[in-house]
PyMOL Python script that loads the backbone (N, CA, C, O; Angstrom):
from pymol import cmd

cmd.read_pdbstr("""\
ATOM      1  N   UNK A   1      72.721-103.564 -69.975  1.00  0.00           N
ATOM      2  CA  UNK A   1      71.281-103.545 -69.820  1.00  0.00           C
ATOM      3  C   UNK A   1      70.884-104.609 -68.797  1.00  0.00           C
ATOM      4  O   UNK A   1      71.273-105.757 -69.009  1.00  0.00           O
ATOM      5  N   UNK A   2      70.105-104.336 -67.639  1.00  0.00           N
ATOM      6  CA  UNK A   2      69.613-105.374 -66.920  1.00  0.00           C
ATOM      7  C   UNK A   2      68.421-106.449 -67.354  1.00  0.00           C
ATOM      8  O   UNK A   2      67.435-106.191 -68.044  1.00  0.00           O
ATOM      9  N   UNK A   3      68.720-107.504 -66.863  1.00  0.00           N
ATOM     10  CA  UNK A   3      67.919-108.596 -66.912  1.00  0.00           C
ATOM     11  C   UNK A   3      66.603-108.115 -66.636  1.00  0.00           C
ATOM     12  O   UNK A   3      66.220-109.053 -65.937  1.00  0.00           O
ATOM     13  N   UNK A   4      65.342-107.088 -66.696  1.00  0.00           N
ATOM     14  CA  UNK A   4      64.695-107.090 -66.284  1.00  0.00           C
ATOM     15  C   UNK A   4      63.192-106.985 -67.615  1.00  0.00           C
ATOM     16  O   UNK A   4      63.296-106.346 -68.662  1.00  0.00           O
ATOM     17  N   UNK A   5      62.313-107.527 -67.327  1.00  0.00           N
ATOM     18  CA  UNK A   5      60.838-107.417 -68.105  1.00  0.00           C
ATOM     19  C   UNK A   5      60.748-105.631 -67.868  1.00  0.00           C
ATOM     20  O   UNK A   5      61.227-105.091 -66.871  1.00  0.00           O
ATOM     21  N   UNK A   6      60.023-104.848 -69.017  1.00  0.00           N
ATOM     22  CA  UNK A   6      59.935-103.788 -68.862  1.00  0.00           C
ATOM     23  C   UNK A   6      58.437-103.967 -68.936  1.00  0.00           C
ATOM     24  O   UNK A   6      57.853-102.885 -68.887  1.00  0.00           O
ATOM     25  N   UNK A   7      57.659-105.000 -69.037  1.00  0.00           N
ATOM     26  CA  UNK A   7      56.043-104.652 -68.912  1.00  0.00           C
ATOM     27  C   UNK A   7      55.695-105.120 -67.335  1.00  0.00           C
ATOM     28  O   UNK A   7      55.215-104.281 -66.573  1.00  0.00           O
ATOM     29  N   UNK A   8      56.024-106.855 -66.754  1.00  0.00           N
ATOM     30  CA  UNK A   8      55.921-106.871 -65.408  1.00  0.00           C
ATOM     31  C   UNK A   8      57.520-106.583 -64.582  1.00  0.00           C
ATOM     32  O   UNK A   8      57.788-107.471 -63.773  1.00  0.00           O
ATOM     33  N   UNK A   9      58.293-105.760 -64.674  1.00  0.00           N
ATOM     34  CA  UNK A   9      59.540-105.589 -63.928  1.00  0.00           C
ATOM     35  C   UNK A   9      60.138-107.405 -62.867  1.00  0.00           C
ATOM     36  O   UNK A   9      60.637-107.578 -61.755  1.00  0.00           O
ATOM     37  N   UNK A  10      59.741-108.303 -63.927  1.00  0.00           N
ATOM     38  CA  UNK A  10      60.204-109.499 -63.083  1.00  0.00           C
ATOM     39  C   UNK A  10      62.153-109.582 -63.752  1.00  0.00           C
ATOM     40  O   UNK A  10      62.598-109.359 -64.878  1.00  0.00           O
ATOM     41  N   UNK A  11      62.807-109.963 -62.561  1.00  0.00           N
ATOM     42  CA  UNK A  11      64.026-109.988 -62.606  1.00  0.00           C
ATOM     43  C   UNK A  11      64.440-111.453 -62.330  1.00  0.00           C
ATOM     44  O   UNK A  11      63.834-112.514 -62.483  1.00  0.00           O
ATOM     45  N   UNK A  12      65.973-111.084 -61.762  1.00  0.00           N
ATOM     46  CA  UNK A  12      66.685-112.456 -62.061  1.00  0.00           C
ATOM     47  C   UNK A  12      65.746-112.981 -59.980  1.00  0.00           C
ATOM     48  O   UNK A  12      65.171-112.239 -59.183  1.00  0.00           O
ATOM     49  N   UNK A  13      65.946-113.976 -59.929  1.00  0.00           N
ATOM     50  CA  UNK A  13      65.580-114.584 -58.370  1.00  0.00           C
ATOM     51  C   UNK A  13      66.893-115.450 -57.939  1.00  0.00           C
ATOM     52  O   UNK A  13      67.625-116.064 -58.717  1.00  0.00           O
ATOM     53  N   UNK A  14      67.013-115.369 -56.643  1.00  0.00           N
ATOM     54  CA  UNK A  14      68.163-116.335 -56.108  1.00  0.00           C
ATOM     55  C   UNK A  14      67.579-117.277 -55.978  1.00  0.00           C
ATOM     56  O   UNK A  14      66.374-117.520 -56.041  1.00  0.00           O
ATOM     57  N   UNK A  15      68.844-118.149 -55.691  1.00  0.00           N
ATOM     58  CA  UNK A  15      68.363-119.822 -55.974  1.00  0.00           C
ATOM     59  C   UNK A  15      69.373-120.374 -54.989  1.00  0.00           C
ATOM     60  O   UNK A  15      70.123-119.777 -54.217  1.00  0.00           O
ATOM     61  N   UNK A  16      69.215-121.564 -55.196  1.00  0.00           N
ATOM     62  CA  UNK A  16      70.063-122.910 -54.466  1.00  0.00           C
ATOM     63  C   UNK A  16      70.577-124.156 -55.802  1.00  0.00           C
ATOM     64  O   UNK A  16      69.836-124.868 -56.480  1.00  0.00           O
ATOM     65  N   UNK A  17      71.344-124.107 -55.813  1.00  0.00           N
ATOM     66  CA  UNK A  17      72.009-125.657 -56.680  1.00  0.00           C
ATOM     67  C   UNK A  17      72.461-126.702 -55.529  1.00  0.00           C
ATOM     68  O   UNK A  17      73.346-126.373 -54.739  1.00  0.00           O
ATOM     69  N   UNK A  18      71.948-127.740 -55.464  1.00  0.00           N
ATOM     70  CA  UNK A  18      72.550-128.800 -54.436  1.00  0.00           C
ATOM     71  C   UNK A  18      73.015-129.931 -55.383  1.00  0.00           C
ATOM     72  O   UNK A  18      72.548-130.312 -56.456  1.00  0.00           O
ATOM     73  N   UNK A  19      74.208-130.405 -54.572  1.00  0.00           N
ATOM     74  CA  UNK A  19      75.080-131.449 -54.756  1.00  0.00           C
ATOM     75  C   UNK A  19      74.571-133.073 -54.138  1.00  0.00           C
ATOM     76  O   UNK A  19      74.553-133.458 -52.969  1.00  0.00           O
ATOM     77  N   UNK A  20      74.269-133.651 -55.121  1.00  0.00           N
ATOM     78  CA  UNK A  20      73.748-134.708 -54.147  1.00  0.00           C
ATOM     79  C   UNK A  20      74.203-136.362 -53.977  1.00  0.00           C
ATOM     80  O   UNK A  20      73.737-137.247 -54.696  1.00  0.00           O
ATOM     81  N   UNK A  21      75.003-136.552 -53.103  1.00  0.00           N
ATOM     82  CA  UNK A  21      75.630-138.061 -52.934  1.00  0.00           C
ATOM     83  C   UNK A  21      74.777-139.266 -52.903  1.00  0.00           C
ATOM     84  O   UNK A  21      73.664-139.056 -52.419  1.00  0.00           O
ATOM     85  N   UNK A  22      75.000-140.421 -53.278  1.00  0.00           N
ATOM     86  CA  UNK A  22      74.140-141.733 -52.520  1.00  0.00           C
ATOM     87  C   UNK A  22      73.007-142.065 -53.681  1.00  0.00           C
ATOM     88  O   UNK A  22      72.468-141.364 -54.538  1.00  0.00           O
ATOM     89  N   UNK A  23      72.914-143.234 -53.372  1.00  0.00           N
ATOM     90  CA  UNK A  23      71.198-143.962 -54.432  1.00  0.00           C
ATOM     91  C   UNK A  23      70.458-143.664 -53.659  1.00  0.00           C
ATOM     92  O   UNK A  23      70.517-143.864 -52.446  1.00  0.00           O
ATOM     93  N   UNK A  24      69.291-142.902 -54.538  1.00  0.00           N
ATOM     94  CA  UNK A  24      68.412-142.770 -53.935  1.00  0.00           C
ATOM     95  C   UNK A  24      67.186-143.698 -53.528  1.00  0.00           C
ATOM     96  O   UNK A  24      67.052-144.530 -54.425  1.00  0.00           O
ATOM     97  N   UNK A  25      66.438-143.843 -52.737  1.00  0.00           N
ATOM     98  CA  UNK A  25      65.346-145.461 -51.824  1.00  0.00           C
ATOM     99  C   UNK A  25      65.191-145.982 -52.552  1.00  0.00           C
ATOM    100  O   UNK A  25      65.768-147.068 -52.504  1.00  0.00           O
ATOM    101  N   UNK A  26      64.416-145.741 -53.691  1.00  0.00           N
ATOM    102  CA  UNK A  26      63.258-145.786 -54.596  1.00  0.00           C
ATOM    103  C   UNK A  26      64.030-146.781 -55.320  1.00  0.00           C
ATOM    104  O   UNK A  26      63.382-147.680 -55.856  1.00  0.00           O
ATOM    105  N   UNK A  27      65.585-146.788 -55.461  1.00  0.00           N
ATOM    106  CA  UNK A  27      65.985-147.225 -56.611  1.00  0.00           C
ATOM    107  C   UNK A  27      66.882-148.480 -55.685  1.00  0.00           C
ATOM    108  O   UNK A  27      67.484-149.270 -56.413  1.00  0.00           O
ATOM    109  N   UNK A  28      66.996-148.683 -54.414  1.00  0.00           N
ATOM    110  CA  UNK A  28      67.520-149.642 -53.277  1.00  0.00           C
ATOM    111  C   UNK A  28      68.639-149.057 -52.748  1.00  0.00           C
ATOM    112  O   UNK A  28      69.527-149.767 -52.276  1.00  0.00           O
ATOM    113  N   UNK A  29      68.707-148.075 -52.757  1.00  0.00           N
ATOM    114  CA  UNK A  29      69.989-147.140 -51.815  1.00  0.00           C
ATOM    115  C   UNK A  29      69.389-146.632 -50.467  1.00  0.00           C
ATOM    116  O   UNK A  29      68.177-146.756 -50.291  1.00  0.00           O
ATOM    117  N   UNK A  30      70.124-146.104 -49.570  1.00  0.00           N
ATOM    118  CA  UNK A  30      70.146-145.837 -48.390  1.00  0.00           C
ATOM    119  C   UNK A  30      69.432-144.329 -48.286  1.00  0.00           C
ATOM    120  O   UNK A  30      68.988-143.832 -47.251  1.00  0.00           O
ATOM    121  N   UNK A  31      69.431-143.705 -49.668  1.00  0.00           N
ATOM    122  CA  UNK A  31      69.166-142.299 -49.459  1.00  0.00           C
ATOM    123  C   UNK A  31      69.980-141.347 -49.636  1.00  0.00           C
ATOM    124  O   UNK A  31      71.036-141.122 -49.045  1.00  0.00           O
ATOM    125  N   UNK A  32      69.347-140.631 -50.682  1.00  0.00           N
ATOM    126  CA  UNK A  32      70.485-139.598 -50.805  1.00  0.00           C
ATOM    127  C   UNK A  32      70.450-138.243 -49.728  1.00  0.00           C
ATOM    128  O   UNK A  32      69.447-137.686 -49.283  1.00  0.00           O
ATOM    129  N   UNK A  33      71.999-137.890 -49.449  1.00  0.00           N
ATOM    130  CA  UNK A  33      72.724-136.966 -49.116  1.00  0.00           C
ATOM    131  C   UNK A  33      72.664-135.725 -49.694  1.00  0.00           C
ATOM    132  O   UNK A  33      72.387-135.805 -50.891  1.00  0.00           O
ATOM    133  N   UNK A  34      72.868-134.260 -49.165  1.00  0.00           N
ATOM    134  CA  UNK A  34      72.829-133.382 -50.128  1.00  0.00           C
ATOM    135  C   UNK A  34      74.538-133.143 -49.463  1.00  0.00           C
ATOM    136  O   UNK A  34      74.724-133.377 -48.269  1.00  0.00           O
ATOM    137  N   UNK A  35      75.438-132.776 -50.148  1.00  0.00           N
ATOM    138  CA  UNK A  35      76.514-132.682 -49.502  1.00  0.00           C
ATOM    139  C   UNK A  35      77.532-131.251 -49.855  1.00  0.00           C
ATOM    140  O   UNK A  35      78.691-131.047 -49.493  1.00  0.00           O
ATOM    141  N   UNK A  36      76.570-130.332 -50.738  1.00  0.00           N
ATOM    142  CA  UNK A  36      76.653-129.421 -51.118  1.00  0.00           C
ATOM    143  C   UNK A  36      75.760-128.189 -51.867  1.00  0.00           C
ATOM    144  O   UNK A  36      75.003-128.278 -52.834  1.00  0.00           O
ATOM    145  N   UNK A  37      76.027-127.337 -51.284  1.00  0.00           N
ATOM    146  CA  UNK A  37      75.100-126.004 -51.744  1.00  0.00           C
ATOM    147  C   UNK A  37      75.873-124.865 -52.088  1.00  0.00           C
ATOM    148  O   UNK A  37      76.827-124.338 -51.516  1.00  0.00           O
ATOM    149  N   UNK A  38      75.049-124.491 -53.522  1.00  0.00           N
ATOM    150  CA  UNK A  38      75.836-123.384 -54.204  1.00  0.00           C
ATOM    151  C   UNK A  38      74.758-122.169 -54.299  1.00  0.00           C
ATOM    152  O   UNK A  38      73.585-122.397 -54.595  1.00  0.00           O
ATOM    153  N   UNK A  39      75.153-121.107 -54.076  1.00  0.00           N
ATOM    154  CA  UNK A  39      74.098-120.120 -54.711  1.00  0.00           C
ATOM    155  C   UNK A  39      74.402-119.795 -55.980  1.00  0.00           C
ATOM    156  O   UNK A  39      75.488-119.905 -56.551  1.00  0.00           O
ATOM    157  N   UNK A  40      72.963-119.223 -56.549  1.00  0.00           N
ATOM    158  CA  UNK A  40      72.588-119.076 -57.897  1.00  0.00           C
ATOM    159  C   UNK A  40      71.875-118.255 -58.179  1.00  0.00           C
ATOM    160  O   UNK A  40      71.322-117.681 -57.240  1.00  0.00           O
ATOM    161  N   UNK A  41      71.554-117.817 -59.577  1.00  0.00           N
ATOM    162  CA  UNK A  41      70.696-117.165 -59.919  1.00  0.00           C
ATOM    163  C   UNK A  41      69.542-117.467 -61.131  1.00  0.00           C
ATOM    164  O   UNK A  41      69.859-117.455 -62.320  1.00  0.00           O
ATOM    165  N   UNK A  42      68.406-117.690 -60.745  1.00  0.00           N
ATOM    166  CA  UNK A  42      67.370-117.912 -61.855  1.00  0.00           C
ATOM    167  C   UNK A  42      67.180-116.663 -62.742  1.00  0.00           C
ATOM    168  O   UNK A  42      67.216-115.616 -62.095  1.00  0.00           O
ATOM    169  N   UNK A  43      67.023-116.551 -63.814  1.00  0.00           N
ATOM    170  CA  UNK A  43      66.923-115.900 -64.938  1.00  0.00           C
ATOM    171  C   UNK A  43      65.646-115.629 -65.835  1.00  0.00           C
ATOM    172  O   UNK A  43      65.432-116.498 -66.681  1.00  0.00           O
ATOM    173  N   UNK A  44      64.828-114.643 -65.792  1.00  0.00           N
ATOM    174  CA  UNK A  44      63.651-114.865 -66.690  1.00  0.00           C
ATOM    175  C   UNK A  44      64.157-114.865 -67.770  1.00  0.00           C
ATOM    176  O   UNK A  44      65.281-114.517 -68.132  1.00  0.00           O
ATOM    177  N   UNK A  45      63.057-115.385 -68.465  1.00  0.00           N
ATOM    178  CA  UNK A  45      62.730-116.197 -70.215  1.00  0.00           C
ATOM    179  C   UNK A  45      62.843-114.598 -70.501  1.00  0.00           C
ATOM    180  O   UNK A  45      61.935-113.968 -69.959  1.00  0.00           O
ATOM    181  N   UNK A  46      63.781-113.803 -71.250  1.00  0.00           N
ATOM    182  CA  UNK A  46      63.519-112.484 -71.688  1.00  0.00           C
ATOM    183  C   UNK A  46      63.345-112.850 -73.329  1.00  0.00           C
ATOM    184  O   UNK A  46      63.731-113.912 -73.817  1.00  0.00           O
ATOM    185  N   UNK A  47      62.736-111.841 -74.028  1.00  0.00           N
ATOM    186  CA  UNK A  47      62.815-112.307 -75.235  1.00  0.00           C
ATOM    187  C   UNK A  47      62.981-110.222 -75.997  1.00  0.00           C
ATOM    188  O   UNK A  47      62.327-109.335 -75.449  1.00  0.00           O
ATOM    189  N   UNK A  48      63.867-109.928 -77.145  1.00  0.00           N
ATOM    190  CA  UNK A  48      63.794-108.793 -77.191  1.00  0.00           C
ATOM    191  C   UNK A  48      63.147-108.642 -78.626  1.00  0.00           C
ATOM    192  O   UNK A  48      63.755-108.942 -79.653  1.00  0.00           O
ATOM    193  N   UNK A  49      61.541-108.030 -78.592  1.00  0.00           N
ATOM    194  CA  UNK A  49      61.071-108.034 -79.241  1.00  0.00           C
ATOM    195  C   UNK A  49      60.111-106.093 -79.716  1.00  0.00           C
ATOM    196  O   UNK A  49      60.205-105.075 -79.030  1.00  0.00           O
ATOM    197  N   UNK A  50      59.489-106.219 -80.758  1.00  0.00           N
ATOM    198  CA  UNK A  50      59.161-105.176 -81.067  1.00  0.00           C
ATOM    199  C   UNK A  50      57.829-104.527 -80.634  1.00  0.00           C
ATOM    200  O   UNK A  50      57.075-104.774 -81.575  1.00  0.00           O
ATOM    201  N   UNK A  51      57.215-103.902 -79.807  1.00  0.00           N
ATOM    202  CA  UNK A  51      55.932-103.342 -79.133  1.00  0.00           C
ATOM    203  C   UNK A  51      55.228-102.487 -79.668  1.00  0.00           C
ATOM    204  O   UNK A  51      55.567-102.160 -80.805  1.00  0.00           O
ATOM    205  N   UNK A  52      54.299-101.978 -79.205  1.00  0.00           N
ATOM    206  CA  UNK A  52      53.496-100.584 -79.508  1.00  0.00           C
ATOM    207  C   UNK A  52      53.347-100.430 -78.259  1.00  0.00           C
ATOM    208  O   UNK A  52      52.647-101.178 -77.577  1.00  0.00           O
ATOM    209  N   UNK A  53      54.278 -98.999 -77.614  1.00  0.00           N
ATOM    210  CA  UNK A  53      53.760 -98.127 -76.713  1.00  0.00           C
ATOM    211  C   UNK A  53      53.470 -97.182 -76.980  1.00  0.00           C
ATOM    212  O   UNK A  53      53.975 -96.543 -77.903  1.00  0.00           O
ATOM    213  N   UNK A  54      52.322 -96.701 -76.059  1.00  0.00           N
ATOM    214  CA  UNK A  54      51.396 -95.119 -76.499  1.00  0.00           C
ATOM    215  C   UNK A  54      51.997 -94.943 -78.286  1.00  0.00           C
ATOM    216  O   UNK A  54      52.972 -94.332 -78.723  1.00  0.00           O
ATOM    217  N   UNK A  55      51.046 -95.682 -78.922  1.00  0.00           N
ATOM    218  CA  UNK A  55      51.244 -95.585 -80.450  1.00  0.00           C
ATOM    219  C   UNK A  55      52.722 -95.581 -81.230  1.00  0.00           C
ATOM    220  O   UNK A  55      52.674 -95.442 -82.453  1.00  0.00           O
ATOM    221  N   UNK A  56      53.954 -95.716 -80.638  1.00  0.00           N
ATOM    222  CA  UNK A  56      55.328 -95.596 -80.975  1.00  0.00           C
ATOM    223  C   UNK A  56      55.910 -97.031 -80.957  1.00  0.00           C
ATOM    224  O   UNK A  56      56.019 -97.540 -79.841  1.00  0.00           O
ATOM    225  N   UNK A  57      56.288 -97.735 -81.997  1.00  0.00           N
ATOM    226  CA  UNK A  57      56.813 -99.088 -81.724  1.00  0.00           C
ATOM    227  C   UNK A  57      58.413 -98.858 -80.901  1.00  0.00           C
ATOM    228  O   UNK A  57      59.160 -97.899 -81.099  1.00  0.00           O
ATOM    229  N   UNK A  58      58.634 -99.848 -80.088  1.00  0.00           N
ATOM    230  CA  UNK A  58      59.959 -99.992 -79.443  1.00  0.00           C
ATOM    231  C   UNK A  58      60.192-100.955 -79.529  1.00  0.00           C
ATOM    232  O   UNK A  58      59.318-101.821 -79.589  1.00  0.00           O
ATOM    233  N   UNK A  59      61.963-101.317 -79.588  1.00  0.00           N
ATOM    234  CA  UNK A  59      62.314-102.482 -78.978  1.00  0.00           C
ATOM    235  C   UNK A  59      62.276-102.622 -77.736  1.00  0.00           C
ATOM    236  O   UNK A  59      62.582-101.639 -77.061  1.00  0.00           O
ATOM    237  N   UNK A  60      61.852-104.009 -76.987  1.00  0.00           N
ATOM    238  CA  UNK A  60      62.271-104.375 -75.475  1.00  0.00           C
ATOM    239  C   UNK A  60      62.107-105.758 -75.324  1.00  0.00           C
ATOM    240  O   UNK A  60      61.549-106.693 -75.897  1.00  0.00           O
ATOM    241  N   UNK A  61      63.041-105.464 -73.998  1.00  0.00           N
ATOM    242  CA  UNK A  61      62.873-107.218 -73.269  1.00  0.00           C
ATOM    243  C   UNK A  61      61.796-107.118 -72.611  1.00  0.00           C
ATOM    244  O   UNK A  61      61.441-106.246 -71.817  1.00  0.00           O
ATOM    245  N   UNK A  62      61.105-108.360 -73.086  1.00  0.00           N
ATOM    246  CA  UNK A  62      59.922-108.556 -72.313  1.00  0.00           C
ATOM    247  C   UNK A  62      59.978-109.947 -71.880  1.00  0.00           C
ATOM    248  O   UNK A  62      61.025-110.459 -72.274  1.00  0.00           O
ATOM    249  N   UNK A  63      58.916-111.109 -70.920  1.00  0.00           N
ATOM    250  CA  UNK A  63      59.342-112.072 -70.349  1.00  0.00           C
ATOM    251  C   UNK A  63      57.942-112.340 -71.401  1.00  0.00           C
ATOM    252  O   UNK A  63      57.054-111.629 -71.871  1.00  0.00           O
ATOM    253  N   UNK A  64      58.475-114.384 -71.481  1.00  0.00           N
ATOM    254  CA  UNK A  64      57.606-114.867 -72.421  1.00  0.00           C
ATOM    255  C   UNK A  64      55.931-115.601 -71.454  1.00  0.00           C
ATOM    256  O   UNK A  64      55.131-116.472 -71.795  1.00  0.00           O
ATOM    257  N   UNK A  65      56.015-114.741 -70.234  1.00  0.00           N
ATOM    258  CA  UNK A  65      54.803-115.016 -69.263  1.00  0.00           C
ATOM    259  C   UNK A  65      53.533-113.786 -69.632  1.00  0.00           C
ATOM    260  O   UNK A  65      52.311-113.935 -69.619  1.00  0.00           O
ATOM    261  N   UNK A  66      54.357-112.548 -69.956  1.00  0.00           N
ATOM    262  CA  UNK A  66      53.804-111.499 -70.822  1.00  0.00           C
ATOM    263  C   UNK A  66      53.439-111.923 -72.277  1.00  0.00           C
ATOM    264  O   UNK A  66      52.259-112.170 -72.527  1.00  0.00           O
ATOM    265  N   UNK A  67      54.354-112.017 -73.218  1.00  0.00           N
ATOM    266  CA  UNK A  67      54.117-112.173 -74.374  1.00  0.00           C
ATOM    267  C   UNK A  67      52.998-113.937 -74.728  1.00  0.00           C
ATOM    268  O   UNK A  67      52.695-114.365 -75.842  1.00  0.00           O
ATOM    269  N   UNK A  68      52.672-114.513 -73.488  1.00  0.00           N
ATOM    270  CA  UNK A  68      51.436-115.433 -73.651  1.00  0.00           C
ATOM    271  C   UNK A  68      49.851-115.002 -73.462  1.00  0.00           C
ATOM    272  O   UNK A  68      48.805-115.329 -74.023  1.00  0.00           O
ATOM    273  N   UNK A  69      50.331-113.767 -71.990  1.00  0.00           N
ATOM    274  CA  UNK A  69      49.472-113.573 -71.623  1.00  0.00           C
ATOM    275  C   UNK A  69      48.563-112.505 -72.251  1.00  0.00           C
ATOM    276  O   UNK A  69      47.584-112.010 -71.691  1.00  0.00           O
ATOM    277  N   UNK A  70      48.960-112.244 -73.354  1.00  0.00           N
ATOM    278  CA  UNK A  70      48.749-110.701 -74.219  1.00  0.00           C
ATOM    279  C   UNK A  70      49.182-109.268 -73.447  1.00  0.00           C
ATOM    280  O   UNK A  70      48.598-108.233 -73.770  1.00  0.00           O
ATOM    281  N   UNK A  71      49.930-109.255 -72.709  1.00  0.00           N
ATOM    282  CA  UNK A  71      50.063-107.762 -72.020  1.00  0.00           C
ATOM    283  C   UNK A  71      50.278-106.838 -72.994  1.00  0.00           C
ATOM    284  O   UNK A  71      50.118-105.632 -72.806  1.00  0.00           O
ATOM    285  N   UNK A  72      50.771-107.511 -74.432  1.00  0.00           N
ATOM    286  CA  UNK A  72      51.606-106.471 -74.950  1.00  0.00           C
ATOM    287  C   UNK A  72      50.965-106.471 -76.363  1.00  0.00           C
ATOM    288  O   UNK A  72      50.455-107.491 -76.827  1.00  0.00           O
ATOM    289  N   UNK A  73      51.019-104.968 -77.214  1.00  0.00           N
ATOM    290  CA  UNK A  73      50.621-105.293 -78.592  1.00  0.00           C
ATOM    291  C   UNK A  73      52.389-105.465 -79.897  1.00  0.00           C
ATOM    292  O   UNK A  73      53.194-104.607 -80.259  1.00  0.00           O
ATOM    293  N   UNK A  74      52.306-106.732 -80.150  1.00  0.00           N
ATOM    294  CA  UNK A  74      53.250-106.880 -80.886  1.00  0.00           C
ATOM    295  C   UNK A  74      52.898-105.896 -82.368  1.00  0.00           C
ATOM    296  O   UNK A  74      51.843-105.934 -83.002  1.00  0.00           O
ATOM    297  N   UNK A  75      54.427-104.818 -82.754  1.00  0.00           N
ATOM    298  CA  UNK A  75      54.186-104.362 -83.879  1.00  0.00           C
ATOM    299  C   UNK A  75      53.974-104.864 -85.671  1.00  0.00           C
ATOM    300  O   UNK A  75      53.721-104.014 -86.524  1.00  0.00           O
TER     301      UNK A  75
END
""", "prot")
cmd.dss("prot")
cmd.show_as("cartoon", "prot")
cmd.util.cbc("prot")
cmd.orient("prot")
């Protein structure tokens, strides 16, 4: 099953992870370095919960940006 919200279709997003060398100013170092980059993937908050569509309860993944915003009627 894919990672995806079935009320707003939000999915996974690419990303960046950086590696980072050195003290940073703030703390009396020279500054940090990034000295490595990884790709990644961000992940929505899915949560698999119980709905009412067109009067029929279902299970689904839904994202918890929906389930704040009321998109959905919980059964």
């Amino acid at each position: 099953m894919a990672k995806v919200c079935e009320i707003c279709k939000k999915s996974s997003q690419p990303g960046v992870k950086y590696k980072r060398r050195g003290m940073i100013k703030r703390k009396g170092g020279a500054g940090s370095k990034i000295i490595g980059k990884t790709l990644r993937r961000f992940l929505p908050n899915l949560q698999k919960i119980k709905i009412v569509i067109n009067g029929t309860v279902k299970r689904a993944n839904v994202c918890t940006s929906c389930i704040q915003a009321g998109k959905i009627v919980k059964s």
